[in-house]
Structure formats: structure tokens, C-alpha cells
N, C-alpha and C positions, 0 to 999 in steps of 0.2 A: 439453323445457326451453324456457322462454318466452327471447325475446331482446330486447335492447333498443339501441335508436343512441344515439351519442356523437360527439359534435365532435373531429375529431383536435385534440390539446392533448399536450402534452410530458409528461405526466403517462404518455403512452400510449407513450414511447417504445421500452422492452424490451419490449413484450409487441409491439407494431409488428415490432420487426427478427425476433423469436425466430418471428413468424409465416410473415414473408418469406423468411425461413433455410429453413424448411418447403417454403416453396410453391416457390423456386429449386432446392430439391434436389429434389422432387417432377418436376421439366420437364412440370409441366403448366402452361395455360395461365393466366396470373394477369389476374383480371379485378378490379374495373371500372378504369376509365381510371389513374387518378393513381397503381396501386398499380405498382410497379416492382420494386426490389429493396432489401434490407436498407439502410438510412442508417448510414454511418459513426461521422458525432457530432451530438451533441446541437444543434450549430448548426448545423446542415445540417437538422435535423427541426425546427429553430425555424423554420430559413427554407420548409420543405415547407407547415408547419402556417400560417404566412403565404399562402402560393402557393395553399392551399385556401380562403382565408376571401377571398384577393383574388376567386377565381373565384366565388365567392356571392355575394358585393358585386358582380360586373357588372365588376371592373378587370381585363379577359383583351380578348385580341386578336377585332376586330369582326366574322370569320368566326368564331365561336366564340361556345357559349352560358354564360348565368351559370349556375352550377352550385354543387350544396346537397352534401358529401361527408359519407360518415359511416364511421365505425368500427361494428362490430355487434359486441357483446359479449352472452355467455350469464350466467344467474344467480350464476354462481361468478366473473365477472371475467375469461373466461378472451375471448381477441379468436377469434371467430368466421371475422370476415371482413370485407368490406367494400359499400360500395353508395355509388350518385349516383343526382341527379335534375336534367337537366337544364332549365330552365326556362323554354324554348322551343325550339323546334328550328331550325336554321341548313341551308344545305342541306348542308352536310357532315354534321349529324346526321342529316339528312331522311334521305338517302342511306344511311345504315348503320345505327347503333345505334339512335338513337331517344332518350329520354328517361330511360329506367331503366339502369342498368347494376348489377349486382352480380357480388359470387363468395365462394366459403364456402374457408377452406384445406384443404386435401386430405385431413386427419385427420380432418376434421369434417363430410366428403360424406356424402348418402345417411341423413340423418338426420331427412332434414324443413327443413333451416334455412332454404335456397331458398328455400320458400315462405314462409315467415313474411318473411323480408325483402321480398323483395318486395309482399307484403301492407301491409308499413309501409310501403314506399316510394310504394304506392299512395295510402296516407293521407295523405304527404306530399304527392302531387302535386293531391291535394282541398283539401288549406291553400292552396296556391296557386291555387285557381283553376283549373288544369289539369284535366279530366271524361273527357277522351279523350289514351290514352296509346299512344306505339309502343315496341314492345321489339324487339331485335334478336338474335337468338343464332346462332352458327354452328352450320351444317346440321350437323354431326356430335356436337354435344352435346346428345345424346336427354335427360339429366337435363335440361338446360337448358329445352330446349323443351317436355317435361312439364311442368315448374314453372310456364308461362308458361300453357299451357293449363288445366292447373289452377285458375288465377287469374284464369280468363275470357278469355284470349286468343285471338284470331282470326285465325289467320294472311290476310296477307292475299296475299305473293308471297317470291320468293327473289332476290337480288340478288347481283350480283359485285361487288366494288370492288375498284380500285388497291391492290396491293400486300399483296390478301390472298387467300393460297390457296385458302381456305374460304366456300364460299358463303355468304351469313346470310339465314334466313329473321325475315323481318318479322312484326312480330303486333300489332294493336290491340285494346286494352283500353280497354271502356266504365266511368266510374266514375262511382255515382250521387250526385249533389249532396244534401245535407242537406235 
């Protein structure tokens, strides 16, 4: 099923919580950054959906990079999952994740989606300018890090960081300019 990105908008708000309900009950790991846990009310996802458009715009704290979020939705409307790009690296990115972040909800693993997101996220980070991309996955999610390989990834080491259990291997990805 082809997938496609969408800007969080309030439009996206039940299909949002009913995804997070999923992925909180699942106690798997909820990836990329900004996705957290179900939002209460409607203005609390008014002010999420702000805090997402602030960090694209560059209005986020100066250790910290401007970042593109999206929603990933399948052909039927149904929310997939999520992905970011951020659009330089800080050394706190440098250091761990890198550039790309995504994650698919747990109903919807193992189906291929991974890749296709990230494949778009690829083509996002060629709109920008960006040619050479780091991704980061923890060492224990073999899905993960297949997808990344798949998509031309290169690991290049493995890294510990503060406050996380889990090792993450590194991987750059060459993307060819037009």
C-alpha cells in the first residue's frame, strides 16, 4: 500500500490519540521524537501542532535542530505512523540519532512501511539540500536497522549515550543530487 506525509493539523486529532492508545498499550518503543502519548483535548493538540511547526521554523532551543515532522498515512486515511527530519545536526544529534527519525505503530510492523518512509524522508532531506544523511537505530531493533540497510545505509559505528540503555548503531546514507 503506497503511503503518503501529512503535516500534524487538528484534522488529525482521533486518528493521532486512537494510534498512541495502540502504541502505549503495545510497551513498545514509540519512535520518532515528538510522539509521546495520547493528548487529552483538542487544545493541548492545538498547542502540540504549534510546538511542531515552531521546530520547522527554527523557534526551538539553540542546542537543538529545526526539524520538518510528519504524520504518514496509508491510502485508506488510516495513520500509519510517524517520521522527522532534522535539518542539520547539533551535537546532541551528531551524537545519537542523526537526521531521520521514524516509527510505524505496532499493528502495522513488518509490512514494508519502514521502508517507504524513510525512502520519503530521504527525498525530503534532497529538498533541503541535505546529500549525506545519519540515521541512528538501537542495536536491538533488527527491523530497524534492515530498513536502513536496505535504503543504502552504511553503518558506520555503535555508540552509548547518557541515559540510554541501548546501544545505537550509526549509518550514513549517500543521496544522489538531481
Amino acid at each position: 500500500m503506497k503511503l503518503h506525509l501529512v503535516k500534524p493539523d487538528l484534522i488529525y486529532y482521533e486518528k493521532y490519540n486512537d494510534m498512541m492508545s495502540e502504541w502505549c498499550a503495545s510497551k513498545t518503543q514509540i519512535a520518532p521524537w515528538f510522539l509521546d502519548s495520547t493528548i487529552m483535548s483538542i487544545d493541548e493538540f492545538a498547542q502540540f501542532v504549534r510546538m511542531l511547526d515552531d521546530c520547522e521554523h527554527g523557534i526551538v532551543d539553540k542546542n537543538f535542530s529545526a526539524t520538518s515532522s510528519y504524520l504518514v498515512m496509508d491510502e485508506n486515511d488510516r495513520l500509519i505512523g510517524a517520521t522527522s527530519l532534522r535539518h542539520y545536526l547539533t551535537v546532541e544529534g551528531f551524537l545519537s540519532w542523526g537526521h531521520i527519525g521514524y516509527g510505524v505503530r505496532p499493528t502495522e510492523r513488518q509490512k514494508g512501511y519502514a521502508v517507504q518512509m524513510l525512502k520519503m524522508m530521504l527525498e525530503q532531506a534532497k529538498k533541503k539540500g541535505i546529500y549525506k544523511v545519519l540515521v541512528g537505530v538501537h542495536d536491538g531493533n533488527i527491523g530497524s536497522w534492515k530498513t536502513v540497510e536496505k535504503c543504502g545505509g552504511v553503518m558506520e559505528n555503535v555508540v552509548h549515550i547518557e541515559n540510554d540503555d541501548e546501544p545505537i548503531r550509526r549509518y550514513w546514507i549517500d543521496i544522489e543530487p538531481d
